[in-house]
Backbone as CSV, one residue per row, in Angstrom:
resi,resn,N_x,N_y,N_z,CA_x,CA_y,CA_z,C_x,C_y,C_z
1,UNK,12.756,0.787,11.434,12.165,0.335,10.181,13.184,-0.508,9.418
2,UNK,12.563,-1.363,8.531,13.401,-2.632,7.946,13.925,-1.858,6.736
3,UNK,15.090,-1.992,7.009,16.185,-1.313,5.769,15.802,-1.988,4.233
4,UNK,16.360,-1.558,3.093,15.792,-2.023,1.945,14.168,-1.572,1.177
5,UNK,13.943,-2.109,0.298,12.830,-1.911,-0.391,11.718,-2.962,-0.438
6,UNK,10.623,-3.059,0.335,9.679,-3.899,0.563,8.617,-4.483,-0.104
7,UNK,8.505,-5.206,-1.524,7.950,-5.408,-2.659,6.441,-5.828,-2.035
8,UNK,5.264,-5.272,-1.909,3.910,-5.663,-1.731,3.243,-6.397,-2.777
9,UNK,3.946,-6.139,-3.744,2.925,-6.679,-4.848,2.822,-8.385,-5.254
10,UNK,3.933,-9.102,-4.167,3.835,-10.171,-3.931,3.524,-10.627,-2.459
11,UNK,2.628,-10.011,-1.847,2.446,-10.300,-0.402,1.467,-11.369,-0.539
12,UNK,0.436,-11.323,-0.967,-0.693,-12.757,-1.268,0.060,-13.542,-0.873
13,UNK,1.062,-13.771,-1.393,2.172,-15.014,-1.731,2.789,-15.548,-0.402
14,UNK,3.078,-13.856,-0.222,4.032,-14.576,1.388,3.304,-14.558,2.381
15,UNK,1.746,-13.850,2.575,0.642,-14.146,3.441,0.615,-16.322,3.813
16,UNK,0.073,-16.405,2.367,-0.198,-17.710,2.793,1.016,-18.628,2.746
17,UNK,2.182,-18.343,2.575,2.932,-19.240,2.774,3.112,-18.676,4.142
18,UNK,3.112,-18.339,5.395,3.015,-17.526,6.317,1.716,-18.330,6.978
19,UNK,1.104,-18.242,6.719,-0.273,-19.078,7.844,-0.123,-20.470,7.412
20,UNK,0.595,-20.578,7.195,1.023,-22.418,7.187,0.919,-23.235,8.325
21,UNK,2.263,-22.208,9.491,3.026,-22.789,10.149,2.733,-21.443,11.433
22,UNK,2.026,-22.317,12.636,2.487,-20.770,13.755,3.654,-19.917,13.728
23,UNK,4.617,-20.614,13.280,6.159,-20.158,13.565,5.652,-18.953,12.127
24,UNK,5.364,-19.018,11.013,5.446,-18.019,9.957,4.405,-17.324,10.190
25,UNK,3.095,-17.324,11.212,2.651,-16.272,11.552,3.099,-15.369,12.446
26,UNK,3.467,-15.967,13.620,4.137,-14.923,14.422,5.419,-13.996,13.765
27,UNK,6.228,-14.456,12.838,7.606,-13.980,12.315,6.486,-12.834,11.604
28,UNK,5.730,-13.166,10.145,4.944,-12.147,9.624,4.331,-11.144,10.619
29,UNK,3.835,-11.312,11.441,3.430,-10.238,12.556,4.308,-9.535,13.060
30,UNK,5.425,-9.707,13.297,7.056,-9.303,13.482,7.286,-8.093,12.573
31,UNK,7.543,-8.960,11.723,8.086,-8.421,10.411,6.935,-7.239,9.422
32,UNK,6.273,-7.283,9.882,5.327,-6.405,9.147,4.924,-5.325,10.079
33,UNK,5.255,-4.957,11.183,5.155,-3.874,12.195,6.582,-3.459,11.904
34,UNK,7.649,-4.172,11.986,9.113,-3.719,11.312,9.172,-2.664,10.863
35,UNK,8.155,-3.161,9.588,8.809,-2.963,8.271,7.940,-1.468,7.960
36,UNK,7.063,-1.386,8.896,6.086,0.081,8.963,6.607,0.570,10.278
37,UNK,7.730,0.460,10.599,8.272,1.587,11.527,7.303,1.473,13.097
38,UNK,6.825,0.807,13.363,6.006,0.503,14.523,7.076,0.034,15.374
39,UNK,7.375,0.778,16.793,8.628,0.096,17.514,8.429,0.007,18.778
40,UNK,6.496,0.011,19.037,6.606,0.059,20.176,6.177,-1.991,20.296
41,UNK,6.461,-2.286,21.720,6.606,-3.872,22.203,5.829,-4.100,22.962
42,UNK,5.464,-4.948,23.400,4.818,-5.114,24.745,5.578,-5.486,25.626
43,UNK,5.860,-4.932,26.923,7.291,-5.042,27.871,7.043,-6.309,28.514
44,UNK,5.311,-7.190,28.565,6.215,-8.065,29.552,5.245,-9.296,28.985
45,UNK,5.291,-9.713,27.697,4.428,-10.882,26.797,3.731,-11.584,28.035
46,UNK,2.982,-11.759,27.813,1.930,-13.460,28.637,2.344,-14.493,27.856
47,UNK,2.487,-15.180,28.883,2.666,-17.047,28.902,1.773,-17.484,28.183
48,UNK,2.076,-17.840,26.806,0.749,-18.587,25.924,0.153,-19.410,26.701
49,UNK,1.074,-20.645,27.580,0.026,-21.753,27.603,-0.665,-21.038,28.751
50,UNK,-0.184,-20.535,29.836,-1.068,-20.247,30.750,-2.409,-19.023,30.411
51,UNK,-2.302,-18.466,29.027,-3.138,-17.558,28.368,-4.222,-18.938,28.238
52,UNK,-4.031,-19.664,27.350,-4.994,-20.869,26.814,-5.351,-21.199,28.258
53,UNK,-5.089,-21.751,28.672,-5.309,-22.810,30.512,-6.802,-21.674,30.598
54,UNK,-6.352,-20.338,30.866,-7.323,-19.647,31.445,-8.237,-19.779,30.892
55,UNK,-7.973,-19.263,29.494,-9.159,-19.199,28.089,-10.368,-20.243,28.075
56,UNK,-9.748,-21.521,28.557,-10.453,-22.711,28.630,-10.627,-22.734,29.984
57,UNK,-10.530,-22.591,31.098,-11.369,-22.200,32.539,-12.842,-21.368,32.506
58,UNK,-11.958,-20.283,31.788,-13.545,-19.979,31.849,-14.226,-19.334,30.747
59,UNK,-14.130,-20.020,29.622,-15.067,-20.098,28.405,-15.249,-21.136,28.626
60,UNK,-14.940,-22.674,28.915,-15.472,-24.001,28.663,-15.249,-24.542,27.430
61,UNK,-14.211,-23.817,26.369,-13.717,-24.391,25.390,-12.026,-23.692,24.767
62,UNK,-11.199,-24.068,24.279,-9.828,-23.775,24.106,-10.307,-22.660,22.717
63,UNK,-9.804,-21.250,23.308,-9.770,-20.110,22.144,-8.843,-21.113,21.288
64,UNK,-9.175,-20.016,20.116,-8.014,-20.679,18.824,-6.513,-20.301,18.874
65,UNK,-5.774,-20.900,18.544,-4.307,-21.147,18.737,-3.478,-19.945,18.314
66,UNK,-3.895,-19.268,17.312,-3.338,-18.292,16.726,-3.709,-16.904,17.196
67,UNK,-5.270,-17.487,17.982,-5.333,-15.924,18.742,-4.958,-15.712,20.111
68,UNK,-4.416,-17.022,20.783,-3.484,-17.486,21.876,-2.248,-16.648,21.433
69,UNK,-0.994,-16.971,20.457,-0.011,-16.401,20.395,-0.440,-15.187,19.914
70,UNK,-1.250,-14.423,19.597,-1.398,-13.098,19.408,-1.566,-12.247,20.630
71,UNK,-2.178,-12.836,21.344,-2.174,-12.060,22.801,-0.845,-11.869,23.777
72,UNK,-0.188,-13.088,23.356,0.907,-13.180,24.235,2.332,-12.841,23.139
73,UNK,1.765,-12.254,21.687,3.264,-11.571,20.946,3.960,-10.654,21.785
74,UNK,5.088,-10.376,21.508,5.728,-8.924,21.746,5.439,-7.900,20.743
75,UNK,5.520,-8.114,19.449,5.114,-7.166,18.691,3.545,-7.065,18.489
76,UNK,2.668,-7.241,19.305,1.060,-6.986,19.289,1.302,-5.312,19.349
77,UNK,0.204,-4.879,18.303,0.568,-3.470,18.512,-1.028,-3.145,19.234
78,UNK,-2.374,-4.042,19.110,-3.220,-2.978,19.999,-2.570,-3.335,21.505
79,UNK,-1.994,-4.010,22.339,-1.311,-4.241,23.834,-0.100,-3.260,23.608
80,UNK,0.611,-3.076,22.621,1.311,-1.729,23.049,1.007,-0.494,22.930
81,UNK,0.334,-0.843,22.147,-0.436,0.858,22.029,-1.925,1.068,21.823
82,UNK,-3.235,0.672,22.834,-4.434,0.343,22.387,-4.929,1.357,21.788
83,UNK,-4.375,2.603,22.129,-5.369,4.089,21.338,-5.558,3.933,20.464
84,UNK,-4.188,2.696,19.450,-4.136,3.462,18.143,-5.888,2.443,17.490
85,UNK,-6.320,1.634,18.494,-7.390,0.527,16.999,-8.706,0.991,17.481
86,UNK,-8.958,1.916,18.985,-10.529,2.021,19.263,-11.037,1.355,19.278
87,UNK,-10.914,-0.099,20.201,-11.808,-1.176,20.133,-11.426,-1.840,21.512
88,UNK,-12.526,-2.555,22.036,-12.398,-3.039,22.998,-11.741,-4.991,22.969
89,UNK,-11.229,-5.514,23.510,-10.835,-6.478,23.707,-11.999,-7.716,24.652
90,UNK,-12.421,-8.431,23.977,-13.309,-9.218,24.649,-13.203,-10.558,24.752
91,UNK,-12.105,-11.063,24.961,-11.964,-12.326,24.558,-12.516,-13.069,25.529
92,UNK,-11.963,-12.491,26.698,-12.766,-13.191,28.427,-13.862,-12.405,28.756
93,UNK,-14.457,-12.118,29.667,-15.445,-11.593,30.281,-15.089,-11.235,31.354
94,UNK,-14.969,-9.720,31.649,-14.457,-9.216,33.138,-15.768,-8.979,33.986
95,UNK,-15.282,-8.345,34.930,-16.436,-8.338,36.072,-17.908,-7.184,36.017
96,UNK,-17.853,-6.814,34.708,-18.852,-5.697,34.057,-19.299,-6.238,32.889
97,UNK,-18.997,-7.191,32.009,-19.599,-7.371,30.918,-19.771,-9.275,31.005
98,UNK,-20.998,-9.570,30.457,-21.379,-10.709,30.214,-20.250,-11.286,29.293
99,UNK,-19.997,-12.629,29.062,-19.175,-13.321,28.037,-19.974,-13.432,26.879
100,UNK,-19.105,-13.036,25.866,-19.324,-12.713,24.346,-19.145,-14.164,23.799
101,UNK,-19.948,-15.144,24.359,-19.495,-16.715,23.759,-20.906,-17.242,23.250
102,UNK,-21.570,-17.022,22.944,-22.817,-17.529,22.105,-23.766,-16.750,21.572
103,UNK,-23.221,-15.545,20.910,-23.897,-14.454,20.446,-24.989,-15.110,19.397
104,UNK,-26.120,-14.865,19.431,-27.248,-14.923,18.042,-26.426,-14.956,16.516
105,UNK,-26.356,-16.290,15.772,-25.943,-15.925,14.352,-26.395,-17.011,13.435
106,UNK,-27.208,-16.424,12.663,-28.043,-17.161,11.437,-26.463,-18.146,10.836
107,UNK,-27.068,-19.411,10.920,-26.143,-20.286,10.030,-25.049,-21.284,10.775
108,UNK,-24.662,-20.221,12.039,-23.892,-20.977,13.127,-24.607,-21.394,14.511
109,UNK,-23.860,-21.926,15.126,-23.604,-22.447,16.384,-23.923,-21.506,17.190
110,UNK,-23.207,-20.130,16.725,-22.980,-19.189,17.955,-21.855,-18.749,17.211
111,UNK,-21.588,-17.160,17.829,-19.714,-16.877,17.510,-19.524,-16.508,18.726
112,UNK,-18.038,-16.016,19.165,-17.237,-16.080,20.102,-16.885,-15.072,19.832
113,UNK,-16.946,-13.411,20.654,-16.463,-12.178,19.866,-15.613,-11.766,20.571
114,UNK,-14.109,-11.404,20.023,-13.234,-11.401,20.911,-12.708,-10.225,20.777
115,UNK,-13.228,-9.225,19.961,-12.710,-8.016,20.173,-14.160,-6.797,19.849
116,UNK,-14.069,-5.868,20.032,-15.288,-4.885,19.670,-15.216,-3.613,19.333
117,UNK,-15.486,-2.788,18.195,-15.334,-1.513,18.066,-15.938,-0.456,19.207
118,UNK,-15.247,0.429,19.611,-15.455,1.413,21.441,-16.839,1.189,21.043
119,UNK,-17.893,1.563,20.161,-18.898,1.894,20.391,-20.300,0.666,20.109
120,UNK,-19.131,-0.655,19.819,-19.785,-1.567,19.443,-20.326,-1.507,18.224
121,UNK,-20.698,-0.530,17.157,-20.471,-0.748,15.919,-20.899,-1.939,15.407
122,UNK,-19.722,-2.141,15.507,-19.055,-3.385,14.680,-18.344,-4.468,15.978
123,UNK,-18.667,-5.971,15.894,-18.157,-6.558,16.404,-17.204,-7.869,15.737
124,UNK,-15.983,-8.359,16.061,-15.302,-9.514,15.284,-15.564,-10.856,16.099
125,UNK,-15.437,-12.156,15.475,-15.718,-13.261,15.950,-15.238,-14.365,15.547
126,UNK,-15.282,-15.115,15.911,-15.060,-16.118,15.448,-16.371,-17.855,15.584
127,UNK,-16.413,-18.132,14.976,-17.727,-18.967,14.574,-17.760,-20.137,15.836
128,UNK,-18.396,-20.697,16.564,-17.974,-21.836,17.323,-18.279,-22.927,16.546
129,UNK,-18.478,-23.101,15.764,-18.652,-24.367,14.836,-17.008,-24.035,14.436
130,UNK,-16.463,-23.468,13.796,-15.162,-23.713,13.748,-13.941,-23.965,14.950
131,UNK,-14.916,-23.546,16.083,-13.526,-23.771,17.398,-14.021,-25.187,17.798
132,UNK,-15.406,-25.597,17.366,-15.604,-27.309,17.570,-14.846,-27.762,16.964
133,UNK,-14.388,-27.693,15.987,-13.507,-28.227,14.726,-12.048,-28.135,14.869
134,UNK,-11.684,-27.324,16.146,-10.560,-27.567,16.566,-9.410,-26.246,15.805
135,UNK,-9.969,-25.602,14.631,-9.265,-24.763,13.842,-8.410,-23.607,14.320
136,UNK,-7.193,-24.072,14.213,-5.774,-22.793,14.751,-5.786,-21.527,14.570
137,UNK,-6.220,-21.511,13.140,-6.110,-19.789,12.849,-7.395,-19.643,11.830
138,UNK,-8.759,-19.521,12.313,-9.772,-19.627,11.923,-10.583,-18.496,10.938
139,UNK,-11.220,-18.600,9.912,-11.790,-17.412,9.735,-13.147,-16.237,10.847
140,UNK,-12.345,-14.948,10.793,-13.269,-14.289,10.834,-13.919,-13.430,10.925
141,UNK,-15.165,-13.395,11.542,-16.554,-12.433,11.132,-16.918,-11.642,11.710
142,UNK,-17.453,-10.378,11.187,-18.045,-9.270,11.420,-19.147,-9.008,11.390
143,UNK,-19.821,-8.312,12.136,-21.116,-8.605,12.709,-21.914,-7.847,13.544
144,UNK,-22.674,-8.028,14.452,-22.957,-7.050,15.481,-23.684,-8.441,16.345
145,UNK,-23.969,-8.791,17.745,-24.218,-9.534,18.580,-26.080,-9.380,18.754
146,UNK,-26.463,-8.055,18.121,-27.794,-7.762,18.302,-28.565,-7.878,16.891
147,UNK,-27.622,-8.735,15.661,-28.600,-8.798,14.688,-27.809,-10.198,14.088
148,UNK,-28.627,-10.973,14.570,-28.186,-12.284,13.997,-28.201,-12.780,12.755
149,UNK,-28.405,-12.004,11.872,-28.339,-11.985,10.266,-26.756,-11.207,9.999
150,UNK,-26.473,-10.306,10.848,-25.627,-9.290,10.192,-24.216,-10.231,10.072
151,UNK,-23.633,-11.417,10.733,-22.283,-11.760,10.728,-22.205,-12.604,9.363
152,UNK,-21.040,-12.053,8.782,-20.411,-12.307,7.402,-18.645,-12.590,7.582
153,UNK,-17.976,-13.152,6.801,-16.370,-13.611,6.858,-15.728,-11.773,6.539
154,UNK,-15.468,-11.941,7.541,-14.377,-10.679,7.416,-12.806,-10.588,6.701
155,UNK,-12.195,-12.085,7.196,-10.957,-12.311,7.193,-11.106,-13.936,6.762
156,UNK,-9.975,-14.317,5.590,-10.146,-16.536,6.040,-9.319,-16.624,6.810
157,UNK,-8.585,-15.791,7.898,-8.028,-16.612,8.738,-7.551,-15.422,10.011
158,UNK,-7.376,-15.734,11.031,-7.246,-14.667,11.978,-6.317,-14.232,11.887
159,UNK,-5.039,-14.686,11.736,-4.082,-14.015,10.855,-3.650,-13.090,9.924
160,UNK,-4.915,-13.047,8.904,-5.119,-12.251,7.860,-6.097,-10.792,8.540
161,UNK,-6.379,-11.509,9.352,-7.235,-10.038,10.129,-6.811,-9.157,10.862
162,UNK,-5.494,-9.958,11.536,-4.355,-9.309,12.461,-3.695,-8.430,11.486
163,UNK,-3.327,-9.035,9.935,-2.677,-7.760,9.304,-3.500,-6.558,9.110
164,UNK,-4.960,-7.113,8.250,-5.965,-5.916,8.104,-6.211,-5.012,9.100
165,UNK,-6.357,-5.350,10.414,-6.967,-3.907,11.456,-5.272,-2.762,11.682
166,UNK,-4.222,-3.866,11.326,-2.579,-2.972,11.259,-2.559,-2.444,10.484
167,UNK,-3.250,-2.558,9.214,-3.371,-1.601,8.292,-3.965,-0.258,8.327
168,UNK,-5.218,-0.839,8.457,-6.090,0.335,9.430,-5.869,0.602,10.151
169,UNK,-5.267,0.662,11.352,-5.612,1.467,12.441,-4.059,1.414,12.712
170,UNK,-3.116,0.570,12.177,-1.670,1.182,12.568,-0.858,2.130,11.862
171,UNK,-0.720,1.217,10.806,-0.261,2.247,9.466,-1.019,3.856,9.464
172,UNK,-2.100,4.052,9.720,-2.761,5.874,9.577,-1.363,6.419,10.324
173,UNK,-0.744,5.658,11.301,-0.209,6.467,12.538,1.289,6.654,12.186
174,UNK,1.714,5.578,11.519,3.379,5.287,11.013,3.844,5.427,10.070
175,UNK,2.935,5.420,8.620,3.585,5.781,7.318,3.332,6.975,7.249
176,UNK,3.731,6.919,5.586,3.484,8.124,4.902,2.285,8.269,4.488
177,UNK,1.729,9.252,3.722,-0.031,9.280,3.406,-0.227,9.733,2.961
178,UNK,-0.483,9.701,1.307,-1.154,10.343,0.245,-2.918,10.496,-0.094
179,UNK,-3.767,11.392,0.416,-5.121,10.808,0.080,-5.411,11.362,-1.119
180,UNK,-5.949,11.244,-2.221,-6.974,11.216,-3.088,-7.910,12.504,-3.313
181,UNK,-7.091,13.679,-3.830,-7.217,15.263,-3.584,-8.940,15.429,-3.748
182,UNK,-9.347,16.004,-2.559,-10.626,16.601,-2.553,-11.286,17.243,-3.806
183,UNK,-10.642,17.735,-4.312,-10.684,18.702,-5.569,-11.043,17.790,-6.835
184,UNK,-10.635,16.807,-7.209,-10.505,15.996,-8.142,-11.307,14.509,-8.008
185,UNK,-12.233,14.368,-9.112,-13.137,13.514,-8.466,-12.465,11.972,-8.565
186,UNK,-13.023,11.052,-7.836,-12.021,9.667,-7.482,-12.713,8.789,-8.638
187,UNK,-12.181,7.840,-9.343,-11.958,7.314,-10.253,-12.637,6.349,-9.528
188,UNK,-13.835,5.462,-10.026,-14.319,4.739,-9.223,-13.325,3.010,-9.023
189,UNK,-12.491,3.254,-9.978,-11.432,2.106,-10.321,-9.837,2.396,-11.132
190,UNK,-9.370,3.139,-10.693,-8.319,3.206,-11.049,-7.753,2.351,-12.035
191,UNK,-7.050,2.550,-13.845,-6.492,1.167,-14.258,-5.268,0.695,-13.445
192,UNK,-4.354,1.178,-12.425,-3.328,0.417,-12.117,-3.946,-0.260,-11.130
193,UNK,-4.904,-0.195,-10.341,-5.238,-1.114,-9.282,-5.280,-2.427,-10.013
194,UNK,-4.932,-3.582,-9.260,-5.450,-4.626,-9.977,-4.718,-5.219,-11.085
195,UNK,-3.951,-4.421,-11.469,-2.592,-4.355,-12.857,-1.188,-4.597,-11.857
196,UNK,-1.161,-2.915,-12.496,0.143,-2.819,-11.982,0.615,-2.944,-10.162
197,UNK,-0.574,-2.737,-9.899,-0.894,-2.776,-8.436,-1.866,-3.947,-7.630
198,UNK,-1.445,-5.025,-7.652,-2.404,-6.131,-7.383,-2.841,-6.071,-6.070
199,UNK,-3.944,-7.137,-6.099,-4.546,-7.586,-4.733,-3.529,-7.788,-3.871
200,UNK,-3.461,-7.879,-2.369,-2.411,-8.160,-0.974,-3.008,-9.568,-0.669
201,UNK,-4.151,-10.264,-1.296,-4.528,-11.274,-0.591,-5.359,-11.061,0.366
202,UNK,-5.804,-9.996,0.737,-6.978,-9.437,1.768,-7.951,-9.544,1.716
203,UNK,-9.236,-10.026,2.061,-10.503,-9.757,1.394,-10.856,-8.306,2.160
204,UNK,-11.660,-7.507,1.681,-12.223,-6.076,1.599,-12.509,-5.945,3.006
205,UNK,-11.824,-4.988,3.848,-12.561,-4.392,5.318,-13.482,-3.888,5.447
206,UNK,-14.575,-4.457,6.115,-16.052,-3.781,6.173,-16.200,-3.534,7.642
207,UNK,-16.339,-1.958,8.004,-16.911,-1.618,9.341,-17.520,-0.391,8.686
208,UNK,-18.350,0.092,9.642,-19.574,1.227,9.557,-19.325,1.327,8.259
209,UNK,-20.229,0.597,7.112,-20.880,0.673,6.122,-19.752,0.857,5.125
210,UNK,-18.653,0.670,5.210,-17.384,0.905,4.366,-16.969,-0.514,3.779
211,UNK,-16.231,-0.912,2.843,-15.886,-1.723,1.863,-14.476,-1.414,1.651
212,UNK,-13.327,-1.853,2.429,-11.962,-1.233,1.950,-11.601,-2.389,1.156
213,UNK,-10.758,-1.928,0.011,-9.694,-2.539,-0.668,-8.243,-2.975,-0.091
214,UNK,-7.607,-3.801,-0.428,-6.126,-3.841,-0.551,-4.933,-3.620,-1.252
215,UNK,-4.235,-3.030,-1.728,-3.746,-3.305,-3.210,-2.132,-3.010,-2.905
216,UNK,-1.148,-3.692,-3.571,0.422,-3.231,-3.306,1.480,-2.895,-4.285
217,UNK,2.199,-1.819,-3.520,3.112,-1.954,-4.704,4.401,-1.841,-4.154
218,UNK,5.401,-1.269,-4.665,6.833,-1.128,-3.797,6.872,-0.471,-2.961
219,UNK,7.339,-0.893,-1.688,7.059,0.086,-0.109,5.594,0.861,-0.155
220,UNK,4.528,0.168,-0.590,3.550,0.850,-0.455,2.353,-0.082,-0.708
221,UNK,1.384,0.292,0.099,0.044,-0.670,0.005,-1.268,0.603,-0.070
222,UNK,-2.275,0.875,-0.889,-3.398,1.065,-0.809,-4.147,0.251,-0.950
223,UNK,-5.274,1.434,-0.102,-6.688,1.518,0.406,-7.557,2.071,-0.560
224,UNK,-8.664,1.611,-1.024,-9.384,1.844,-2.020,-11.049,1.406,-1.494
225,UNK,-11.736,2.314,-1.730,-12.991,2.381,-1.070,-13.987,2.771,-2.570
226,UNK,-14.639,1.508,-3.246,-15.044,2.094,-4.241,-16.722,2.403,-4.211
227,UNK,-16.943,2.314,-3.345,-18.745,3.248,-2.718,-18.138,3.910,-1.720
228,UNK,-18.728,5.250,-1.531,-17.915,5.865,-0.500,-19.351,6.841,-0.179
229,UNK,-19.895,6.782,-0.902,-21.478,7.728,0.064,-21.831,7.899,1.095
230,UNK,-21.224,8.452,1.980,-21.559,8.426,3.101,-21.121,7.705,4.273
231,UNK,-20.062,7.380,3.435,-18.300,6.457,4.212,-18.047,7.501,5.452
232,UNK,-17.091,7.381,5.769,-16.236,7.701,6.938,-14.668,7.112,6.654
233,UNK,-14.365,6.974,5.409,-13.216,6.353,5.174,-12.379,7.421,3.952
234,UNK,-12.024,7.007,3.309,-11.708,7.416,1.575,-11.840,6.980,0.963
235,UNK,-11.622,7.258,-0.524,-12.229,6.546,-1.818,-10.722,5.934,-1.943
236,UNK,-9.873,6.453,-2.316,-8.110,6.579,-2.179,-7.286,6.786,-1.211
237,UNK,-6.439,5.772,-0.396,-5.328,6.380,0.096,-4.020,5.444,-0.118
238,UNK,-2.858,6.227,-0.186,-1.361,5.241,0.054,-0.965,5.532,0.739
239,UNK,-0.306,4.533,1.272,0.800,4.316,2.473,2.013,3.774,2.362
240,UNK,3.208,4.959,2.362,4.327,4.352,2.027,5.108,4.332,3.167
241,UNK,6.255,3.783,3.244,7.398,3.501,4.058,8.448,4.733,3.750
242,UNK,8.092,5.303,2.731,9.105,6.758,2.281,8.306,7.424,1.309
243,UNK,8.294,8.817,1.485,7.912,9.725,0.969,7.714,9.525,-1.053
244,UNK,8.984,8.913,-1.026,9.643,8.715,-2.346,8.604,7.690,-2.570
245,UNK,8.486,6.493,-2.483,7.658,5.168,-2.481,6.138,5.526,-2.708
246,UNK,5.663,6.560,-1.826,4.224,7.124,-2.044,3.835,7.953,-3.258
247,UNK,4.872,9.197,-3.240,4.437,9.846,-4.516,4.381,8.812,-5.369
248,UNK,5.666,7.793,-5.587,5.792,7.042,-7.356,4.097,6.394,-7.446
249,UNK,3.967,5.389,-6.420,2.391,4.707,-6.288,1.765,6.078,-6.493
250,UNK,1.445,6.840,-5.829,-0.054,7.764,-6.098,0.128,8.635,-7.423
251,UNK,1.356,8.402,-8.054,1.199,9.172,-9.270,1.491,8.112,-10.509
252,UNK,1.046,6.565,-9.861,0.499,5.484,-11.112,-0.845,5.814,-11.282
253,UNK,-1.185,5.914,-9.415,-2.973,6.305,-9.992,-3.827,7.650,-10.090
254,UNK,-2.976,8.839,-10.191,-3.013,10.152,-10.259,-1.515,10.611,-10.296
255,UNK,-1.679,11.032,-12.175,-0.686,11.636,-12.473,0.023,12.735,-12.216
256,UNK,-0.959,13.780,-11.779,-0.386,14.980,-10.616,-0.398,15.073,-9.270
257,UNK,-0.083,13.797,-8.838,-0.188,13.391,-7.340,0.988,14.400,-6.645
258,UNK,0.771,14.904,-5.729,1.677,15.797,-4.708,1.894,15.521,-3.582
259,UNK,2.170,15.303,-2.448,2.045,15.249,-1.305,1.294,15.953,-0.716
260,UNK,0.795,15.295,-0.102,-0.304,16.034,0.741,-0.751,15.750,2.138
């Protein structure tokens, strides 16, 4: 883990100065598994260009650029560790499943779904009207392949989506974790969210009927779920890099916050 104190509450900031340039996405993808104690690698990276060559053999069009070097990072954490995201990888089409390249979607072309929750759920995509357009690190969408109304912008850029599912599904496994005491009912808005605790630059994670938040503060980022009826998520959680870092955040937004 990255020594020092990790200020979130200016990440917006260094997000998009970060999807500028491939070179500042891959470093941010680096650096943000770092910095949450994630140390596992992938032992033997793939050859970007020969990743693309294929991609375009047999889809009949060049995946996007940024989800090229994501496959072939070293620090990819679902290739080092897939348990931790429960989702299937679909970018190609193996010898059991049809290619996920012109799914049904009101408004587009088609999307291109390159990854899938185990149970299909929820599927991610990316628009082919934007891979006509040639776009590196593209927004995108969530959806399902069997309801061509359902796909909406998940992420503006694949980049930004690569941090969101690390949030979810890496961070549960590597930080610290304060949830939002059963006992005590959840504040449907906390005043430090949004204050003292700003947006990450994320737009809201939506899978099985959930709405997550982003929000940061020093060595620590929450999750904020403000409909939760029948969620599968929380209304509240933090995630710190130290014990110390979590209580201070969960006792801006619950003053008798404890560990828990």
């Amino acid at each position: 883990m990255i020594d020092g104190v990790v200020d979130y509450r200016g990440f917006a900031a260094r997000l998009a100065r970060a999807c500028e340039t491939a070179e500042g996405r891959d470093t941010l993808l680096a650096d943000f598994h770092r910095e949450w104690g994630f140390a596992g690698t992938v032992a033997e990276p793939a050859d970007p260009t020969a990743l693309g060559e294929l991609g375009r053999t047999v889809l009949g069009f060049a995946p996007p650029a940024a989800l090229i070097a994501w496959l072939a990072h070293p620090h990819n954490s679902f290739l080092a560790e897939p348990g931790l995201y429960e989702t299937y990888l679909t970018w190609l089409p193996d010898d059991e499943d049809e290619p996920f390249v012109a799914a049904a979607a009101t408004g587009h072309r088609g999307m291109y779904v390159f990854m899938a929750e185990n149970q299909y759920c929820c599927e991610w995509a990316f628009s082919l009207d934007d891979i006509d357009r040639g776009l590196a690190d593209p927004p995108v969408y969530v959806g399902t392949s069997e309801d061509a109304d359902s796909w909406e912008v998940q992420s503006r850029s694949f980049t930004e989506w690569v941090i969101q599912v690390a949030i979810i599904r890496v961070l549960i496994d590597t930080a610290e974790r304060w949830t939002w005491p059963d006992d005590v009912p959840a504040h449907p808005r906390p005043p430090a969210l949004g204050t003292v605790l700003p947006e990450i630059g994320l737009l809201p994670w939506k899978e099985l009927g959930n709405e997550v938040h982003f929000f940061g503060g020093e060595d620590t980022i929450v999750l904020h779920l403000p409909h939760s009826e029948g969620g599968e998520l929380y209304d509240i959680e933090v995630f710190g890099r130290t014990e110390e870092a979590m209580l201070h955040t969960a006792r801006l937004l619950h003053p008798g916050a404890e560990a828990n």
